[in-house]
C-alpha positions as CSV (number, residue, x, y, z in Angstrom):
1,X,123.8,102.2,94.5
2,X,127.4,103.0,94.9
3,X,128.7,106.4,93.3
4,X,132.5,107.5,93.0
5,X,133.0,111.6,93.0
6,X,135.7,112.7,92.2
7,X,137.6,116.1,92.6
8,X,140.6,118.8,92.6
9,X,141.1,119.0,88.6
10,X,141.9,122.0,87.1
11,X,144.9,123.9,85.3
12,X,148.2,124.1,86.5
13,X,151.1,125.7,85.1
14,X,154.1,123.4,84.5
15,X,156.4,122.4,87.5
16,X,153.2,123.3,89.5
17,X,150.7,120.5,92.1
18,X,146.9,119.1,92.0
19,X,145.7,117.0,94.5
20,X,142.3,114.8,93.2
21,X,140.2,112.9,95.4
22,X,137.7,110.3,95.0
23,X,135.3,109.7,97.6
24,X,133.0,106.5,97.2
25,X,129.2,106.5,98.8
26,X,126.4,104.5,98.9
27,X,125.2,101.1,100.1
28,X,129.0,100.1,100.9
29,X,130.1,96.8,102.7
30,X,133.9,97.8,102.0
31,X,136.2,98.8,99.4
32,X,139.6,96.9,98.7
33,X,141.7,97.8,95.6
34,X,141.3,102.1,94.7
35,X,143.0,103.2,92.0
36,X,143.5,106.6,89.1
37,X,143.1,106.2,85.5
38,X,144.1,108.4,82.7
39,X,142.9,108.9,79.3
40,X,144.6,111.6,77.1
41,X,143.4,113.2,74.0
42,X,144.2,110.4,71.2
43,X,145.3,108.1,73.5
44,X,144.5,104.8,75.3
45,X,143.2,104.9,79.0
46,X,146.1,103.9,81.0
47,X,146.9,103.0,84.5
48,X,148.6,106.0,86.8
49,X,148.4,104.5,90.4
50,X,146.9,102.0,92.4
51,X,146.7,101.0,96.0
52,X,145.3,98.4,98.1
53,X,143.4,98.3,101.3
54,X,146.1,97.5,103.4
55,X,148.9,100.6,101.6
56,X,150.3,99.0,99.1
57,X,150.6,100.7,96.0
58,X,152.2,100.6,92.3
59,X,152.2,103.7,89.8
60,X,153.2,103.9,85.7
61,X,156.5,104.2,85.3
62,X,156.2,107.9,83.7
63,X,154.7,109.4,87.4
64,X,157.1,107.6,89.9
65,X,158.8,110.1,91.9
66,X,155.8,112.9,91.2
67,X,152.7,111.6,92.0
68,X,151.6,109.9,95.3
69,X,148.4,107.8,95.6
70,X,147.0,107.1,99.3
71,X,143.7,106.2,101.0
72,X,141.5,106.9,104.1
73,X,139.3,103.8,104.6
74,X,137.3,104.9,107.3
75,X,136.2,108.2,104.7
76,X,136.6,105.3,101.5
77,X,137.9,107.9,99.5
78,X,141.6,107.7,97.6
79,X,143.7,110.8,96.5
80,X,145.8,111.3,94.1
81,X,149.0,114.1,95.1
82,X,150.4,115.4,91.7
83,X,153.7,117.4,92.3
84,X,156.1,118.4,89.0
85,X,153.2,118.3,86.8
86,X,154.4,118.4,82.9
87,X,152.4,118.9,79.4
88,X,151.5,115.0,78.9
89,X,150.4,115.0,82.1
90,X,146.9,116.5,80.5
91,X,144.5,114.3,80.6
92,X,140.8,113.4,82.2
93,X,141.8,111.3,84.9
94,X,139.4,108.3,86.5
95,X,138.9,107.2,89.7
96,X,138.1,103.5,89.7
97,X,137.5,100.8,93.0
98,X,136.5,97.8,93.8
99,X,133.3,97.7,96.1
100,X,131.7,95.1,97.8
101,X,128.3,95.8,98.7
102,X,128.4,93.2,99.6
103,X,128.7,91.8,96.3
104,X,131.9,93.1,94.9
105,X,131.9,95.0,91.7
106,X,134.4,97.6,89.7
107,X,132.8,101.2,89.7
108,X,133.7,104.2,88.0
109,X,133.6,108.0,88.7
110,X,132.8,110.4,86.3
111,X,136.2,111.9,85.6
112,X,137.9,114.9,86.4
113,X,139.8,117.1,83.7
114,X,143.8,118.1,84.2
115,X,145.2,120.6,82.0
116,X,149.0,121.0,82.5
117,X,149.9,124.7,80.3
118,X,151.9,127.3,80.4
């Protein structure tokens, strides 16, 4: 049994920083591909940043230059630094990864609420 916990939500005025983090446990062989969801109120889930085993990472074009997603595989857990946070940033964001165990499958945590208000 794999679980993914994530944490650091909260509420944050505008202009202001969260960092989430998403540590994966369980019967784990290794995790490649981590990444952060979204899903606004009204809205579809989208993708905010991903990142592969190796570094490499891609983020949605409206959180490039503010957020940073990186990794520590030897902890298997991905963060997720929020800086210049804005209103439609609000959202319950989703840690997601791909963990072989040794048969690979995508796992989900349970979400952790951001609230962006002045």
């Amino acid at each position: 049994q794999v679980q993914l916990v994530e944490s650091g939500g909260g509420s944050v005025q505008p202009g202001g920083s969260l960092r989430l983090s998403c540590a994966a446990s369980g019967s784990i062989f290794r995790v490649n591909a981590m990444a952060w969801y979204r899903r606004a109120p009204g809205k579809e889930r989208e993708l905010v940043a991903a990142i592969t085993r190796s570094g490499s990472s891609n983020y949605a074009d409206s959180v490039k230059g503010r957020f940073t997603i990186s990794r520590d595989n030897a902890k298997n857990t991905v963060y997720l630094q929020m800086n210049s946070l804005k209103p439609d940033d609000t959202a319950v964001y989703y840690c997601n990864a791909e963990v072989g165990t040794p048969r690979w499958n995508d796992y989900w945590g349970q979400g952790t609420q951001v609230t962006v208000s002045s």
